[in-house]
C-alpha positions in Angstrom: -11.7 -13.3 -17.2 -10.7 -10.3 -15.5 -10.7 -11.9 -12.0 -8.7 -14.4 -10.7 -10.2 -17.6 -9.0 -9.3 -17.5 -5.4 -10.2 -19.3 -1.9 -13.5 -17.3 -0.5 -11.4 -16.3 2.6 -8.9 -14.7 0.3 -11.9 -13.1 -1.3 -13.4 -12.3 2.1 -10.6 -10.6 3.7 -8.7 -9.2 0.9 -11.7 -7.8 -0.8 -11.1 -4.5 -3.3 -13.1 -2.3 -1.0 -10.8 -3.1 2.0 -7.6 -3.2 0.2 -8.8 0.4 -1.9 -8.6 1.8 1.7 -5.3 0.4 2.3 -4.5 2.1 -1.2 -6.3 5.1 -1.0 -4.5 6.0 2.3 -1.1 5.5 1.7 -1.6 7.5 -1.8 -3.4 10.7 0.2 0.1 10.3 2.5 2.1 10.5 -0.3 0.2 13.4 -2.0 0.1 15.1 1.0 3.7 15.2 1.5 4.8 15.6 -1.9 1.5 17.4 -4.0 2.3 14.6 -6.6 1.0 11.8 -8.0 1.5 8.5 -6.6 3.8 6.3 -8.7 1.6 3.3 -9.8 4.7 0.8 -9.9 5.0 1.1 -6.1 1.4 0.7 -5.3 2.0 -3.1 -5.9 4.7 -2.8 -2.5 2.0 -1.9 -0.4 -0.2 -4.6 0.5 2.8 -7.0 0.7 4.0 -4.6 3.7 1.0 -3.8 5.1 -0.8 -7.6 5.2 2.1 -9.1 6.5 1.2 -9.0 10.1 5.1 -9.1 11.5 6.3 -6.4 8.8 3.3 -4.4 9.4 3.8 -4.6 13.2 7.1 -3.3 12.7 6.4 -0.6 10.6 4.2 0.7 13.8 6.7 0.0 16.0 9.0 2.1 14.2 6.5 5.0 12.4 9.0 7.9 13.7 12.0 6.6 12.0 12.8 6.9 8.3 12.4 4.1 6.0 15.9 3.5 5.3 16.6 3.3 9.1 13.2 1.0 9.8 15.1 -1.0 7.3 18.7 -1.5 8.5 17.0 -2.6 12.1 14.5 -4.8 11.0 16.2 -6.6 8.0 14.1 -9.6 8.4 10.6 -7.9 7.0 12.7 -8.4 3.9 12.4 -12.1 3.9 10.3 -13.7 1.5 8.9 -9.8 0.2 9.7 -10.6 -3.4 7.3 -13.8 -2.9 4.6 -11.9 -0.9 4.5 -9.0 -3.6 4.0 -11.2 -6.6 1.1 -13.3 -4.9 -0.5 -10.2 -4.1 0.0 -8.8 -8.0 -3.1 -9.8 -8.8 -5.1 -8.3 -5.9 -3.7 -5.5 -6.4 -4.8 -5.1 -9.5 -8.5 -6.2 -9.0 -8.0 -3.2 -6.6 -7.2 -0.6 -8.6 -9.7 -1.7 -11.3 -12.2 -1.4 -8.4 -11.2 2.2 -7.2 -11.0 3.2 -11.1 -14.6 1.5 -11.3 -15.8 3.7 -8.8 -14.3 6.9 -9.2 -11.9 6.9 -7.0 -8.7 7.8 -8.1 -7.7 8.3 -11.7 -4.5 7.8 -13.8 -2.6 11.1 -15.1 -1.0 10.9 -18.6 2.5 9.7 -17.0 0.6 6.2 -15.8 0.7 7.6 -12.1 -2.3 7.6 -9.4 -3.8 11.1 -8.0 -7.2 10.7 -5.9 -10.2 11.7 -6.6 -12.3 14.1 -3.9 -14.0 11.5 -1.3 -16.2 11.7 1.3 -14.3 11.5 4.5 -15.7 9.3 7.2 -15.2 10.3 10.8 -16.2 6.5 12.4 -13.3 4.5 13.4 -13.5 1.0 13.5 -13.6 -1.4 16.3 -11.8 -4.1 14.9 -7.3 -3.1 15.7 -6.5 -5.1 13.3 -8.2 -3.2 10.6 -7.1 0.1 12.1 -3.5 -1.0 12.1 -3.6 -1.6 8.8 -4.5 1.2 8.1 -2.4 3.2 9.9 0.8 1.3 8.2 -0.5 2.0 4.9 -0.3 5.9 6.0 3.1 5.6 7.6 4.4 4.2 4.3 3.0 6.6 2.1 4.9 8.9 4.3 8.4 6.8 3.8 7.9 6.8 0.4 7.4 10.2 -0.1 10.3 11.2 2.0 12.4 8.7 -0.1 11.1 10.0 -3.7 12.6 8.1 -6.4 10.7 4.4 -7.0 13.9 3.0 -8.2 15.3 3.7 -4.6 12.3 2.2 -2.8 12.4 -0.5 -4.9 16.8 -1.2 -4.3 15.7 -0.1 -0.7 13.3 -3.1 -0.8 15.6 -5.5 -2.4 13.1 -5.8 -5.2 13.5 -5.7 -9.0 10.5 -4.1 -10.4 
């Protein structure tokens, strides 16, 4: 079985459409600031960030500042991120087979992301919650360009990969 069992509110909310967004903007961030590839071993830091509703509040709070900074000041988004990354492993992959599936991004020959020409969409949407989540997802492609190496995000993050 390729997908994991879970509640139908976890399935609800956390759906691979929803989440590929969260994906797909923090990768175009990246690539935008770095005409790379996104590494895929980081993609797995990004939902545990961005779901979090306190982390993610802080990362708008502080979207000007670099990550390291963001970091030092707000130590406590570190709590319990090791925990919140590996329950969300398997989303995150369900995710990526789902932008895979559909076209959306594709993996070079060193195992990292690039995306795949999309169709923008100019709505926004109405719900904040959403739109914040969106927006964090963007600010840390940003921070993780700027940083570079994953082996520094991930010592940054006080996570062994």
């Amino acid at each position: 079985m390729i997908f994991e069992e879970k509640p139908i509110e976890v399935e609800i909310l956390l759906n691979p459409a929803f989440c590929g967004e969260v994906f797909r903007r923090c990768i175009s961030e990246y690539q935008k600031y770095t005409n790379s590839a996104f590494p895929v071993s980081i993609i797995y830091l990004v939902l545990a960030l961005v779901l979090h509703k306190f982390t993610r509040e802080s990362i708008l709070k502080n979207r000007r500042k670099q990550m390291h900074v963001w970091l030092q000041e707000n130590q406590e988004v570190l709590i319990n991120l090791p925990n919140r990354i590996k329950s969300l492993v398997s989303i995150s992959n369900e995710t990526l087979i789902f932008l895979l599936h559909t076209n959306s991004i594709c993996i070079n020959e060193e195992g990292n992301i690039n995306l795949n020409k999309y169709r923008k969409k100019t709505k926004g949407f109405k719900n904040s919650e959403i739109s914040d989540c969106f927006s964090a997802a963007e600010i840390i492609g940003r921070w993780f360009a700027r940083v570079g190496d994953e082996t520094t995000i991930y010592a940054m993050l006080g996570v062994k990969p």
